[in-house]
C-alpha positions as CSV (number, residue, x, y, z in Angstrom):
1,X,20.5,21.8,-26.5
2,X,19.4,18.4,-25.8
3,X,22.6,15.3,-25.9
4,X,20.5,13.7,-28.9
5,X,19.9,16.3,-30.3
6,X,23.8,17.7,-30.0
7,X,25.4,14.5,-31.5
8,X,22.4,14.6,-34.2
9,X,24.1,17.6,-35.3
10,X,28.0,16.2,-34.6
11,X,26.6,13.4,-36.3
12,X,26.8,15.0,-39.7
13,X,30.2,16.4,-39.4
14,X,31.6,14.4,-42.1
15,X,28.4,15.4,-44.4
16,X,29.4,19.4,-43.8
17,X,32.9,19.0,-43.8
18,X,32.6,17.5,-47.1
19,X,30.7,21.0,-48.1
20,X,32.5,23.7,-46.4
21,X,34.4,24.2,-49.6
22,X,31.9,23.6,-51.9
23,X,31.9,27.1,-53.6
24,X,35.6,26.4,-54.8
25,X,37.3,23.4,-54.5
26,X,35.4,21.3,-57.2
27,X,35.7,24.1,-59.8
28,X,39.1,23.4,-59.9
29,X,39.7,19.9,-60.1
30,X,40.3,19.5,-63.4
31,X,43.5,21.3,-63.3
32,X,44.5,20.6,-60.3
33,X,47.8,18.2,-59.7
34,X,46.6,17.2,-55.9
35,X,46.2,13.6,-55.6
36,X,42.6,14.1,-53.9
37,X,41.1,14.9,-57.1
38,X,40.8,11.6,-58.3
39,X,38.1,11.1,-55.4
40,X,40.4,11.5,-52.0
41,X,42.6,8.3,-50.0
42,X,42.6,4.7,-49.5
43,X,42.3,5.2,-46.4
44,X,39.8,3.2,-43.7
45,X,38.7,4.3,-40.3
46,X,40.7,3.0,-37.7
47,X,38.9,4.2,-35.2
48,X,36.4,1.1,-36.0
49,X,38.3,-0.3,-33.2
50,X,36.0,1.4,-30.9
51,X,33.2,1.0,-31.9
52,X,31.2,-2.4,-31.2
53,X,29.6,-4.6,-33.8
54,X,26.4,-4.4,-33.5
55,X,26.8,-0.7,-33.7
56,X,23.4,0.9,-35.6
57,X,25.7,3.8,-38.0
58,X,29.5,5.1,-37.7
59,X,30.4,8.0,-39.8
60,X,33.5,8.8,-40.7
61,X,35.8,11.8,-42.3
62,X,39.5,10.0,-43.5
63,X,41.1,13.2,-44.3
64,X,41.7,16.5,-42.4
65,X,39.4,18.9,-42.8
66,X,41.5,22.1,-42.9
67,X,43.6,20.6,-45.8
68,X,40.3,19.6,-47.5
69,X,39.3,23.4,-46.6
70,X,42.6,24.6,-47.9
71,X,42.5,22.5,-51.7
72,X,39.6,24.5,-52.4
73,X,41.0,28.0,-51.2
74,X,44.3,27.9,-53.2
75,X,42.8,28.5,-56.4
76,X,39.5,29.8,-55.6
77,X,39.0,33.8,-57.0
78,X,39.8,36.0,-54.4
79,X,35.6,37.5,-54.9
80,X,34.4,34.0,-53.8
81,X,36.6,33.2,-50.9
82,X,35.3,35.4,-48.1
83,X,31.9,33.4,-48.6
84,X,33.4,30.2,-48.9
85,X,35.9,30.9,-45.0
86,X,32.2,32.1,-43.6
87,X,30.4,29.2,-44.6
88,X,33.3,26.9,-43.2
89,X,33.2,29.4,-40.0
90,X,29.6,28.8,-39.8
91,X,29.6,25.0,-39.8
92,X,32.5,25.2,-37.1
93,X,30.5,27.6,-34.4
94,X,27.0,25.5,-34.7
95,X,28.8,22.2,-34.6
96,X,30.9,22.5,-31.4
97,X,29.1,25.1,-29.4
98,X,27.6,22.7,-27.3
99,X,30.4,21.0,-26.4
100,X,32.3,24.4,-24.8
101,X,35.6,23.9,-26.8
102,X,36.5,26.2,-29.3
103,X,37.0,24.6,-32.6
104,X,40.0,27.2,-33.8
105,X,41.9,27.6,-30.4
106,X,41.3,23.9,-29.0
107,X,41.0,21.3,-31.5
108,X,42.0,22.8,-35.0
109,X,45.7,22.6,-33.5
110,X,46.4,19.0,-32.7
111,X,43.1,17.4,-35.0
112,X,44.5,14.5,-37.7
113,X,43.3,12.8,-40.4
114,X,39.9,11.4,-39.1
115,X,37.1,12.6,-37.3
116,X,34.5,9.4,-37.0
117,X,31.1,9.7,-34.9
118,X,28.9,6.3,-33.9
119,X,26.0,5.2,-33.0
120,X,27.5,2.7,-30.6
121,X,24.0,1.4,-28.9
122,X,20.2,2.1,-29.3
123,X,19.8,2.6,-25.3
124,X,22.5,3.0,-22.7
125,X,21.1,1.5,-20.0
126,X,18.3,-0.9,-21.5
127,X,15.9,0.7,-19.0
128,X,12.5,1.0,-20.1
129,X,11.5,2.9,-17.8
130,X,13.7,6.3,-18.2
131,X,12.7,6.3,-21.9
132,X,15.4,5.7,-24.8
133,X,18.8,7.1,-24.3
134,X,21.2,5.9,-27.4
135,X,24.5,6.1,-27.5
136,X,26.9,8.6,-29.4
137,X,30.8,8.0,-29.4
138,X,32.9,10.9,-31.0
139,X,36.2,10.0,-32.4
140,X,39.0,12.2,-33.3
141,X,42.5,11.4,-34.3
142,X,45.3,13.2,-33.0
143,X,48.6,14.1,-34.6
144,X,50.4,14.0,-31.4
145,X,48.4,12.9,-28.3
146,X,50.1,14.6,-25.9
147,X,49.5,18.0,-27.8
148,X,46.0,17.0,-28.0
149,X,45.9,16.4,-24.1
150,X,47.8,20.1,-23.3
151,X,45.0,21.9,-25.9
152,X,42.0,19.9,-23.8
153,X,43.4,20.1,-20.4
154,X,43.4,24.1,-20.5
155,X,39.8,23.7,-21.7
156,X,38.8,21.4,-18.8
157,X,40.7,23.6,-16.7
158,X,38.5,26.6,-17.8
159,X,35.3,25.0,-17.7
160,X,35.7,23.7,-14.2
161,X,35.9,26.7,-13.5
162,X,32.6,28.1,-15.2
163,X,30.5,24.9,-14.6
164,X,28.7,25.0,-11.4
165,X,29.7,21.4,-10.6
166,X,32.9,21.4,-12.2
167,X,34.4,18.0,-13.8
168,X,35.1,14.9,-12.5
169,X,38.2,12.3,-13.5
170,X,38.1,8.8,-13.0
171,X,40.9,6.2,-14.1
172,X,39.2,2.8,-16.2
173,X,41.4,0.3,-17.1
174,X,44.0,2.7,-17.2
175,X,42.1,5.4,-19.1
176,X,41.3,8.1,-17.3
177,X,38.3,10.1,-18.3
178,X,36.7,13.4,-17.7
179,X,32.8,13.5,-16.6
180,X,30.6,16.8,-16.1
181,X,28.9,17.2,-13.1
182,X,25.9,19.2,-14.5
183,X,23.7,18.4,-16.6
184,X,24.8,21.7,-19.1
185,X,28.0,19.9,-19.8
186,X,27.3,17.9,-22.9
187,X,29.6,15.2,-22.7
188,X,32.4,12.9,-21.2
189,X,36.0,12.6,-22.5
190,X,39.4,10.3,-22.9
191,X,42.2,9.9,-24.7
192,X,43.3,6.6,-25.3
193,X,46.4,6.1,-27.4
194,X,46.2,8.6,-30.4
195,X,42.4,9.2,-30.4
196,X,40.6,11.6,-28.4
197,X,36.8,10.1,-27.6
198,X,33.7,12.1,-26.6
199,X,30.7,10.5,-25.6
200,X,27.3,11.4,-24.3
201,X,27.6,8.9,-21.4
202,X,30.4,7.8,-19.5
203,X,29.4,4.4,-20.1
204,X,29.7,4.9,-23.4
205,X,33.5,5.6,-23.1
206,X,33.8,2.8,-21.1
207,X,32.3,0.3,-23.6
208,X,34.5,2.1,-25.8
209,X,37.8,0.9,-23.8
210,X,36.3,-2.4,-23.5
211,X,35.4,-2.8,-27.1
212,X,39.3,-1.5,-28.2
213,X,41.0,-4.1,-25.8
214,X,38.8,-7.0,-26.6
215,X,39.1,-8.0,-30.5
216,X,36.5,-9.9,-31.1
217,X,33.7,-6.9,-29.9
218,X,34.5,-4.7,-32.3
219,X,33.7,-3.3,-35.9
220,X,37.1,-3.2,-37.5
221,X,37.1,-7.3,-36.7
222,X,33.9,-8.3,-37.7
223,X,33.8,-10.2,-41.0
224,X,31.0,-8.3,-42.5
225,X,32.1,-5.2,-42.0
226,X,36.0,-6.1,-43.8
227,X,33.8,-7.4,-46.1
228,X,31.5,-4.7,-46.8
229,X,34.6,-2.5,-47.4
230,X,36.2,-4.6,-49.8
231,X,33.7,-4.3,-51.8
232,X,34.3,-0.4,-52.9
233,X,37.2,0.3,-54.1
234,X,37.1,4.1,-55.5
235,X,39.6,6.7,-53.4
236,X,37.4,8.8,-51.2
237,X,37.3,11.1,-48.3
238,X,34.4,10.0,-46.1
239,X,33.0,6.5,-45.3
240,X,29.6,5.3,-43.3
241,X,28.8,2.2,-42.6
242,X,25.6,0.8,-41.5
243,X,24.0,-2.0,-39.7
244,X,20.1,-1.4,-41.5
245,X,17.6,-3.0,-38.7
246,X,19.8,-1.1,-36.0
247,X,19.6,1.9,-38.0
248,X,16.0,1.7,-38.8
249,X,15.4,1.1,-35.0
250,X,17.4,4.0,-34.0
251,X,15.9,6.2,-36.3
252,X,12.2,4.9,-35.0
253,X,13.8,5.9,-31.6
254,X,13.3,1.9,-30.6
255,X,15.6,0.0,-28.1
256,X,15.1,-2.8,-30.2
257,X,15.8,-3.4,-34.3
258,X,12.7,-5.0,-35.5
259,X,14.4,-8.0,-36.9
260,X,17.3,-8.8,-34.6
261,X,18.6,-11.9,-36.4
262,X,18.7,-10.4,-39.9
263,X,22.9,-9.2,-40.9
264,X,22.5,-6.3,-43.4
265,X,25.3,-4.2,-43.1
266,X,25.4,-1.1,-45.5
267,X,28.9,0.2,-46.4
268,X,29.0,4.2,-48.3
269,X,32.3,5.6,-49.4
270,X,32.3,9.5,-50.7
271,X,35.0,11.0,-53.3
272,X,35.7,14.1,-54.8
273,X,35.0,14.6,-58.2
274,X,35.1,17.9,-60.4
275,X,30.8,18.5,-60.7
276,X,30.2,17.1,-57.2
277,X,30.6,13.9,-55.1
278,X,30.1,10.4,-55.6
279,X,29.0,8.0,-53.3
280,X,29.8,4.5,-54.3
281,X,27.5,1.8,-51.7
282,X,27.9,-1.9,-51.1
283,X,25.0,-3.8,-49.3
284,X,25.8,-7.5,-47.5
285,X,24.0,-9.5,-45.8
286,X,21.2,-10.3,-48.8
287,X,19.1,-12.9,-47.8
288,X,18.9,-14.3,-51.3
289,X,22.3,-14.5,-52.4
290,X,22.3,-14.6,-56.4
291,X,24.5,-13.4,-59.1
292,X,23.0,-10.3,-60.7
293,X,24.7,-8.6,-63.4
294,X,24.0,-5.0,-64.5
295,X,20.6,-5.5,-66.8
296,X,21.4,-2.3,-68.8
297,X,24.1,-0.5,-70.7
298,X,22.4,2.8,-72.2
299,X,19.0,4.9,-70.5
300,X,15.6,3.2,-71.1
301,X,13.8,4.3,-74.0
302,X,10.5,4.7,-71.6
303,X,12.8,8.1,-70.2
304,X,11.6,9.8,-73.8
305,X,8.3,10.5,-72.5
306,X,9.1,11.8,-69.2
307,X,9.0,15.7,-69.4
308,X,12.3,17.6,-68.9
309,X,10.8,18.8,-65.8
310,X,10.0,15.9,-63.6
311,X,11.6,16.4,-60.2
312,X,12.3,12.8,-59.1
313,X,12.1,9.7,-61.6
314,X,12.9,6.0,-61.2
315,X,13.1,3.6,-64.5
316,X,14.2,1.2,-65.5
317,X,13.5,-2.9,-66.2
318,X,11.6,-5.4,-64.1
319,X,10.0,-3.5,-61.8
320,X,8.7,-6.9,-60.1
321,X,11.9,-7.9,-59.1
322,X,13.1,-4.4,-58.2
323,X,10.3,-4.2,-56.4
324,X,11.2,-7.8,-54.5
325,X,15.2,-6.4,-53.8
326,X,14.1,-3.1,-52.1
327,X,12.0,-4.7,-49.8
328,X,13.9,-7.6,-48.8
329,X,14.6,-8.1,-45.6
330,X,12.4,-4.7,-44.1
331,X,9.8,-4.9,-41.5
332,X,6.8,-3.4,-42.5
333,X,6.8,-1.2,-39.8
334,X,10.3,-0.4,-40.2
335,X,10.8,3.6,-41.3
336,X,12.7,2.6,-44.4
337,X,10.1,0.1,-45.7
338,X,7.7,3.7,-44.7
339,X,9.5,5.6,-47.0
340,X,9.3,3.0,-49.9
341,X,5.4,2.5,-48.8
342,X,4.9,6.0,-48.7
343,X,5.4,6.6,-52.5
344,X,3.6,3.4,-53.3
345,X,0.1,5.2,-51.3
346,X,0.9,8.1,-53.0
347,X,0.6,6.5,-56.6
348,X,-1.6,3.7,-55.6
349,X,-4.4,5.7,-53.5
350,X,-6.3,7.7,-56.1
351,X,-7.1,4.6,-58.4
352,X,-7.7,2.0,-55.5
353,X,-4.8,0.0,-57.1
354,X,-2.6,-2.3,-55.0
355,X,0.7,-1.4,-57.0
356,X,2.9,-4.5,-55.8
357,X,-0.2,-6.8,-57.2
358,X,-1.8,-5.0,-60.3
359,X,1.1,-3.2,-62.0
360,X,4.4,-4.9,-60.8
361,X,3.4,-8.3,-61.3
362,X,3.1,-7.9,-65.2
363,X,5.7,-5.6,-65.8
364,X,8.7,-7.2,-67.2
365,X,10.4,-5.0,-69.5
366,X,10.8,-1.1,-69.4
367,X,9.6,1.2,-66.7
368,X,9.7,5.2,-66.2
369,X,8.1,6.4,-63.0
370,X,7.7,10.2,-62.3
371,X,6.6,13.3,-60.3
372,X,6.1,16.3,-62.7
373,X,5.1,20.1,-61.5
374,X,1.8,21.7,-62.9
375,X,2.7,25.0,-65.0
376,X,2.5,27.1,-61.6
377,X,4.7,24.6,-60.2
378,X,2.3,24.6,-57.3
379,X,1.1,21.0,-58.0
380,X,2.0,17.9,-59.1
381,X,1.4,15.2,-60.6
382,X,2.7,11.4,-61.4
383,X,3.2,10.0,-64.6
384,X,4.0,5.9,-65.1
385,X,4.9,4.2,-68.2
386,X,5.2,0.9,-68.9
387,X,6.4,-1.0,-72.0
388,X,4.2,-3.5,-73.9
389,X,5.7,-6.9,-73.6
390,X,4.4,-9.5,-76.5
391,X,4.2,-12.5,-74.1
392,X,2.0,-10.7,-71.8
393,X,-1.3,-9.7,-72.7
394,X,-2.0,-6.9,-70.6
395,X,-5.7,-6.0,-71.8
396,X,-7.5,-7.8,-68.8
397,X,-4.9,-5.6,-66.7
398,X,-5.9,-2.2,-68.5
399,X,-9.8,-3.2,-67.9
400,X,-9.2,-4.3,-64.3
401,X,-8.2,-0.6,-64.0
402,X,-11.4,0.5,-65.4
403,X,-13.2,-1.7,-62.7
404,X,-11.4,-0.9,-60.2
405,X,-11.9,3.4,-60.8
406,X,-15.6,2.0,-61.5
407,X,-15.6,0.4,-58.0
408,X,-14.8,3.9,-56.7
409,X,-17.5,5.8,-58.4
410,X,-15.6,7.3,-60.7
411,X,-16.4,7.5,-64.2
412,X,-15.1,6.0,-67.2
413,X,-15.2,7.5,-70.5
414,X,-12.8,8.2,-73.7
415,X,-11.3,11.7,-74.6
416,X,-9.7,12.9,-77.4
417,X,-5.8,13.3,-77.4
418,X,-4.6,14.8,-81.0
419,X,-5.4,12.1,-83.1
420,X,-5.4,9.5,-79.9
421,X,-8.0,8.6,-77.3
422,X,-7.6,8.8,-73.8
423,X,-9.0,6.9,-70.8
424,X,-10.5,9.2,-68.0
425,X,-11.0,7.9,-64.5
426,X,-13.7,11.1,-63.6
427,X,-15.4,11.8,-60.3
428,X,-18.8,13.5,-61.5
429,X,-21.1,15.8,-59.6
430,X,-23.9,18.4,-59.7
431,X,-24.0,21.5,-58.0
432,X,-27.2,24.2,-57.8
433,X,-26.0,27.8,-59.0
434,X,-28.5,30.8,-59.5
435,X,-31.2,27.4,-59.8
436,X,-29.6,26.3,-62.5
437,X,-27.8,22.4,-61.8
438,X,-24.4,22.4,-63.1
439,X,-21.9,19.4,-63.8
440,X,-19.0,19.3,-63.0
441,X,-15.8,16.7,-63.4
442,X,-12.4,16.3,-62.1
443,X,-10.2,13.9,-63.6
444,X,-8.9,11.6,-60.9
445,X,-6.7,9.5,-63.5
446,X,-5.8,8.7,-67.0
447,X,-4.5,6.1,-69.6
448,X,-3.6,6.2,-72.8
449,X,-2.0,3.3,-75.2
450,X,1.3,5.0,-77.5
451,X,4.0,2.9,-79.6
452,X,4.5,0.0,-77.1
453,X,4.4,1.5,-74.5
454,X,1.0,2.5,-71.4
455,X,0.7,5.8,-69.7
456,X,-0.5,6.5,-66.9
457,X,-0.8,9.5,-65.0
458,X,-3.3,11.2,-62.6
459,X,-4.4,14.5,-65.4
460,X,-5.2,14.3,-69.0
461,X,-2.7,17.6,-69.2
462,X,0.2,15.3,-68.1
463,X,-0.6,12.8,-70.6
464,X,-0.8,15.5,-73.0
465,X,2.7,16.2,-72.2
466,X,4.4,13.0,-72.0
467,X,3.4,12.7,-75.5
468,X,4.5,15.5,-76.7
469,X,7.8,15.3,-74.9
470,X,8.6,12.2,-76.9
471,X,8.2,14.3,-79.7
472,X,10.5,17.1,-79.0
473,X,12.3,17.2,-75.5
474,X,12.3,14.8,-72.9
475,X,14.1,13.8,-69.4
476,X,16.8,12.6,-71.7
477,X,17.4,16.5,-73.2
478,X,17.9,17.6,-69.7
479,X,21.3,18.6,-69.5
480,X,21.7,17.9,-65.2
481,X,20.0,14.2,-66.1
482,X,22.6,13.8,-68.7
483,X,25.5,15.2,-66.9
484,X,24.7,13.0,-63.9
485,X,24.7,9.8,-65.8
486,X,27.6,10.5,-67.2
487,X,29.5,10.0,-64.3
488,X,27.7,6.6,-63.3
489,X,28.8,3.2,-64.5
490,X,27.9,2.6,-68.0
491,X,26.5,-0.7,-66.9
492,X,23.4,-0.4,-64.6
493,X,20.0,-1.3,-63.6
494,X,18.5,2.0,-63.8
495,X,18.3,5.3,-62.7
496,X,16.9,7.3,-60.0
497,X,16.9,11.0,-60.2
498,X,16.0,13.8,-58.1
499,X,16.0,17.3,-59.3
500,X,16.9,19.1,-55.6
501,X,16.3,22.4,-56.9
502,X,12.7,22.3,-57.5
503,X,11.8,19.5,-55.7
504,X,13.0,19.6,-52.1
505,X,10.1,21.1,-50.8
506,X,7.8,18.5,-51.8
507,X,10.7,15.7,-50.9
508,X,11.2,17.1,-47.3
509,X,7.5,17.1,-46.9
510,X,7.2,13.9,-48.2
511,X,10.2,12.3,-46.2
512,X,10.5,14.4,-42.9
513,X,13.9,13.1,-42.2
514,X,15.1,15.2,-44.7
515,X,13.7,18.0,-43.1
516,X,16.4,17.6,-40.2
517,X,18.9,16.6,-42.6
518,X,18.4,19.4,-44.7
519,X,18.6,21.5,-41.4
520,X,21.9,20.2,-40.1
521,X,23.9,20.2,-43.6
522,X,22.6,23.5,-45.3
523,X,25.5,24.3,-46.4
524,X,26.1,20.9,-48.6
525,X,22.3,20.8,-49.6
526,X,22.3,24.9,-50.6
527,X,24.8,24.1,-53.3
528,X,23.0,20.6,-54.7
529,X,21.7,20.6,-57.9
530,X,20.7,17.2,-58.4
531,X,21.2,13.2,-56.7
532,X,21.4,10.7,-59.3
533,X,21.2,6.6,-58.1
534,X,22.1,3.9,-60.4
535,X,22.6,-0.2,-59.2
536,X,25.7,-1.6,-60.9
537,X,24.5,-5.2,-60.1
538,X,25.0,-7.8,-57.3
539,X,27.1,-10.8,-56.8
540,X,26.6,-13.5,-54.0
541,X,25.0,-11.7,-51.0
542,X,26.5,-8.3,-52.0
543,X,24.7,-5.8,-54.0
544,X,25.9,-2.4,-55.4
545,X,25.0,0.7,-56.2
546,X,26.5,4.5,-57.0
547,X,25.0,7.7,-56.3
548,X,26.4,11.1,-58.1
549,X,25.5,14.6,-56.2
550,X,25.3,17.3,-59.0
551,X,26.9,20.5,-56.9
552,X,26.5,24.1,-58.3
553,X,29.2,26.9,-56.0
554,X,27.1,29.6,-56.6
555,X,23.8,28.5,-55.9
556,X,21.9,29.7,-52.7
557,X,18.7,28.3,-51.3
558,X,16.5,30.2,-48.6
């Protein structure tokens, strides 16, 4: 296994630590006494003091994982628990086999109360030449240090004598640190104080030591970052903490963030909670500080004619200035501002629209954007709907759109709808069957005009149905849609909504990334129902957000 590829995986530890005990430990919260089920600790990662600050990502677990493991256990049915111990045993082996140590016999026994894994640089040596080599500092706390050294000196001791090249130890400021000598040794070790550090590099470790005795290079010191965790305030059990152009260059695989001067520093902090998890996020470093309070206090009534079946919706108000915040501050060629362009293409594409320019720039008041599955679930389509504003006259926009499909060669023409017409965007041709010419049309696109409020969507059959699920049962009916706002602040700015269970096919195909992270933590994404984002406002340079993870214990993917 490649070192990248290794700490990739070590990477997520907090994510599937927070999942081993998934099929128990959240069905019992509500009658549980333990003081974790009000979302987890206080707690902060001291181990920031390692870690520089320009660092691209730290990740960070704040409580042990065996007594996280254990608050599910104690009141989980005896039927369930033998899945729920080889789940946690599964997550253990693939995690650390590439380090040699054994989690059970050499770490289990001294481990503490936080495990935190960095991203401490987006190339060791800043050698172009020998390609792009970040670097990944592992950090775990020790309840006694000495213990900790007993437990990895045996290990040392036994692989030294199974490597071919054995170990090497060299002292560093007083540190001294372990080094492999082959290449099939993973990575190099220290203790210093009551952490135990692995790295893929020994440089790493020694920018570590340098960065812990020198106060003004590290995270836990810089101003933004202190700030950045001020700004949540819930109990949790795992925090990350970002710095977005180093992130978005390390996961381009870049040496270099595409915007260097820009400050954006992304703080996430994850609690417990008796459906699931939530994640409660703080962003600093806008570069147009403003005050920003929540827009909305109940769902949009645009939601009424999204079917219950979408699998991922946005809505909302003001999609210009949504539209404005998300891309602040991104590169274009930056893989987040990808992801955001991505969906635009998808919508944008088969009309010949240019989304930010044609739709956002007149849309004002409510918005519901969607991704619904044919009948066979083997398709799908989107569906937008906007609200009809009386200070904006949005007929010249709706007959742009006609131009516009014109321009394409499509064809324009009215269809009946029940007791409505419809607007058909329809590519035409002929084709020569038993010499006979026969038409044919597909429907690239559609409109229609209903109560206030413009539909769009690319298939008269999804139009049909968002009409007819404001008449009966809509995104609003769905009871993992309403159980998931439930738990986000009342106040908000909208809603994003993914249903996980039917979509994450088409999400992983559309976002790749998911595709490794849906590799690495199986076990947390077999048992997720649903992600539900709301903003909860910003104030000065900080803006806010909270993200619920519907969870279901018995629920298996494949």
């Amino acid at each position: 296994m490649k070192s990248r590829s290794f700490f990739v995986y070590l990477g997520l530890l907090a994510v599937l630590l927070l999942s081993v005990g998934i099929s128990s430990w959240y069905s019992i919260f509500a009658r549980s006494p333990l003081p974790w089920l009000n979302g987890g600790v206080a707690r902060t990662p001291a181990a920031a003091l390692f870690v520089p600050r320009q660092a691209p990502l730290m990740l960070s677990l704040v409580v042990n994982p065996e007594k996280l493991e254990a608050l599910g256990l104690v009141q989980t049915p005896w039927g369930k628990r033998r899945a729920t111990m080889k789940e946690l045993q599964q997550v253990k082996t693939s995690l650390l086999s590439a380090t040699g140590l054994d989690y059970t016999q050499q770490i289990e026994p001294w481990l503490g109360n936080e495990i935190s894994l960095a991203v401490t640089t987006l190339d060791i040596d800043r050698n172009p030449e020998n390609g792009v080599q970040p670097g990944y500092l592992l950090m775990a706390e020790a309840r006694d240090a000495t213990f900790a050294k007993e437990f990895l000196q045996l290990a040392y001791a036994d692989q030294a004598i199974a490597a071919d090249g054995g170990l090497s130890f060299e002292t560093y400021k007083g540190v001294n640190l372990v080094i492999p000598n082959t290449p099939s040794q993973q990575f190099s070790s220290a203790i210093v104080s009551k952490y135990v550090l692995f790295a893929n590099d020994p440089k790493v470790l020694r920018s570590a030591i340098n960065t812990v005795q020198v106060p003004d290079l590290n995270l836990s010191h810089d101003p933004q970052y202190m700030e950045a965790l001020e700004t949540i305030d819930r109990d949790h059990i795992a925090i990350a903490v970002a710095n977005l152009p180093a992130l978005s260059a390390w996961i381009a695989h870049d040496p270099n963030p595409e915007e260097p001067t820009l400050e954006q520093r992304l703080a996430i902090t994850i609690g417990l909670h008796p459906d699931g998890l939530i994640a409660e996020t703080g962003l600093i470093g806008d570069s147009a500080p403003a005050t920003n309070p929540p827009a909305l206090d109940a769902p949009v009534n645009a939601l009424h004619y999204i079917p219950q079946q979408a699998m991922l919706t946005a809505a909302g108000t003001d999609l210009k200035a949504l539209w404005g915040e998300a891309t602040t501050g991104l590169n274009p060629n930056s893989p987040l501002s990808q992801i955001l362009q991505q969906a635009v293409v998808a919508v944008q594409d088969p009309f010949g629209l240019d989304l930010p320019t044609d739709i956002f720039e007149w849309i004002s008041g409510e918005y519901a954007l969607a991704v619904v599955p044919d009948a066979d679930r083997q398709n799908v389509d989107w569906l937008f709907v906007a609200e009809r504003k009386p200070d904006v006259n949005i007929d010249p926009v709706i007959a742009h759109f006609d131009e516009l499909a014109q321009d394409k060669g499509l064809s324009v023409g009215r269809l009946p709808l029940g007791d409505r017409k419809v607007t058909a965007w329809t590519e035409i041709d002929t084709s020569d069957r038993d010499d006979l010419v026969q038409l044919n049309a597909d429907v690239k696109g559609a409109h229609i005009s209903v109560e206030g409020y413009e539909l769009f969507a690319t298939s008269v059959k999804t139009l049909s149905r968002a009409v007819k699920a404001s008449e009966s049962k809509s995104l609003l009916d769905n009871q993992a849609f309403k159980t998931s706002i439930n738990q986000l602040p009342t106040e908000n700015g909208g809603y994003l909504f993914a249903d996980w269970q039917q979509g994450s096919k088409l999400f992983k195909t559309q976002v790749p990334i998911l595709r490794v992270v849906d590799y690495v933590a199986k076990p947390f994404f077999n048992h997720l129902n649903s992600l539900t984002l709301t903003s909860s406002g910003s104030t000065e340079d900080i803006r806010r957000s909270t993200l619920f993870f519907s969870l279901s214990p018995d629920r298996l993917q494949n």
